[in-house]
C-alpha angles and dihedrals in degrees: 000000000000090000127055103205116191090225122160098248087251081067094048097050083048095057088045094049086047088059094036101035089070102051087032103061091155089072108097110195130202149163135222087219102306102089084136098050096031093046092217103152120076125188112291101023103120111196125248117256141183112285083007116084102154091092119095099211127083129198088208086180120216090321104106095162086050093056099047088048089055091044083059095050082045099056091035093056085049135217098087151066118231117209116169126165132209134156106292083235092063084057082098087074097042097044096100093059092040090065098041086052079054105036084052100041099237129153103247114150114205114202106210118184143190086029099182145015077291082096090081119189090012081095137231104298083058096056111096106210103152098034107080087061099036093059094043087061083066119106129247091359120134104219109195125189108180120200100203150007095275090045087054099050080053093056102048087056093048085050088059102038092053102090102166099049146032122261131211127209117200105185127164137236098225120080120253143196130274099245098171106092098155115077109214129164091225121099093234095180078064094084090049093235135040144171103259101181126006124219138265095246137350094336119253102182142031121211116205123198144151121204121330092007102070087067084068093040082057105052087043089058081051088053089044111042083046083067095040111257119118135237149183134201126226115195107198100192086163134028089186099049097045099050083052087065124091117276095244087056094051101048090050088056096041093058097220103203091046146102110262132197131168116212107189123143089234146059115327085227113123097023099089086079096065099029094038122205095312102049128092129233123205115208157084117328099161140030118298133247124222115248134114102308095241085057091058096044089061096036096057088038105247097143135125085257092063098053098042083055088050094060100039088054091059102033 
């Protein structure tokens, strides 16, 4: 990519539907009300009507688990790939169909939005804190939380490669920072986790983190590199795929010997696997507050500051 947009990942996912929607006319979008937030609908994708089917595009209405429960008619009739977007704390209503996509192994892809406190104003029932970690205890579903506009596009193409199981895109409504400043023709979200950035030195500490909040882990390996002590930075874009991964993959990119943190906006739940009993983990434990996003980052303490005091403490 020549250009590194600072783009929210829904815009992202929106950029990367406008380049895939025309060659993939199989894939059929859709909304549960949110066309406008989930960015859903691309150019050229007429919506479906009564008496007029030949549109790819649904207005499903404020019924999500009716719309996850349609997808799933869609892939099981065949011929077509369902993509439909609400907000990720509306997961809860969709949560029935999402296990049977994935109980069924059908190719069903759920846009979920505004994933974290990251939402902002848009107040505390909106703010998805368990959810992240809930739906990645589901079986045989791919969760994907993309940290930047490249990471999205990759997983879009991941989404429509996966036949055999449903995929599930978490993707903010802040903008965020390009972090991928290496081109490379591999799909590296692919493997689930990768190194993103390597460390000054012999590295001392291993940053773990997952969307919006790689651009923190990166500023924190700034803080930290600047007082000798070097870091590297994980992006986990995907449990699933990474434990999928050979063990001697995954313990490179793990860094066993170091210091390890996870940073992500969410439940701790999940991470011990990768930070084990001694590392830290900055993030929600609790139930948000509404206020500008960059107000509640720094209000539930998940800055570069916190983690740079997290692994000092335990160097």
């Amino acid at each position: 990519m020549a250009e590194k947009p600072k783009w929210a990942t829904r815009k992202s996912s929106q950029m990367a539907l406008e380049a895939i929607n025309p060659v993939l006319p199989e894939a059929i979008g859709g909304s549960a009300d949110l066309t406008g937030s989930n960015n859903t609908k691309t150019a050229g994708l007429n919506p479906v009507k009564p008496g007029d089917f030949s549109g790819r595009y649904i207005y499903y209405g404020v019924r999500e688990h009716g719309m996850a429960a349609a997808m799933n008619g869609l892939a099981l009739h065949g011929g077509v790939i369902p993509y439909g977007g609400t907000f990720l704390v509306f997961s809860d209503y969709c949560r029935n169909s999402i296990r049977l996509s994935a109980l069924m192994h059908q190719r069903v892809i759920y846009v979920m939005t505004h994933d974290s406190i990251g939402l902002g104003e848009d107040g505390p029932t909106h703010q998805p804190v368990e959810h992240v970690a809930s739906l990645r205890a589901i079986p045989n579903l791919l969760v994907l939380r993309p940290a930047d506009a490249v990471e999205t596009a990759e997983a879009w193409d991941i989404a429509f490669r996966s036949k055999n199981r449903p995929a599930l895109l978490c993707l903010t409504r802040q903008d965020l920072p390009a972090v991928r400043v290496t081109e490379t023709a591999e799909n590296l979200s692919a493997k689930g986790g990768y190194e993103l950035l390597k460390a000054d030195g012999r590295a001392q500490v291993t940053l773990f983190a997952t969307g919006s909040e790689i651009a923190i882990a990166v500023s924190a390996r700034d803080l930290l590199q600047k007082e000798g002590i070097a870091t590297r930075v994980v992006s986990m874009p995907s449990f699933e795929l990474f434990e999928e991964q050979p063990d001697s993959y995954r313990k490179a990119v793990i860094g066993e010997g170091t210091v390890r943190i996870a940073i992500e906006a969410g439940v701790k739940q999940g991470w011990e696997a990768y930070i084990g009993d001694k590392g830290a983990f900055i993030g929600m434990k609790g139930f948000g507050a509404s206020g500008p996003f960059e107000q509640l980052y720094k209000h539930f303490g998940i800055t570069p500051e916190a983690v740079v005091a997290a692994a000092k403490a335990r160097l």
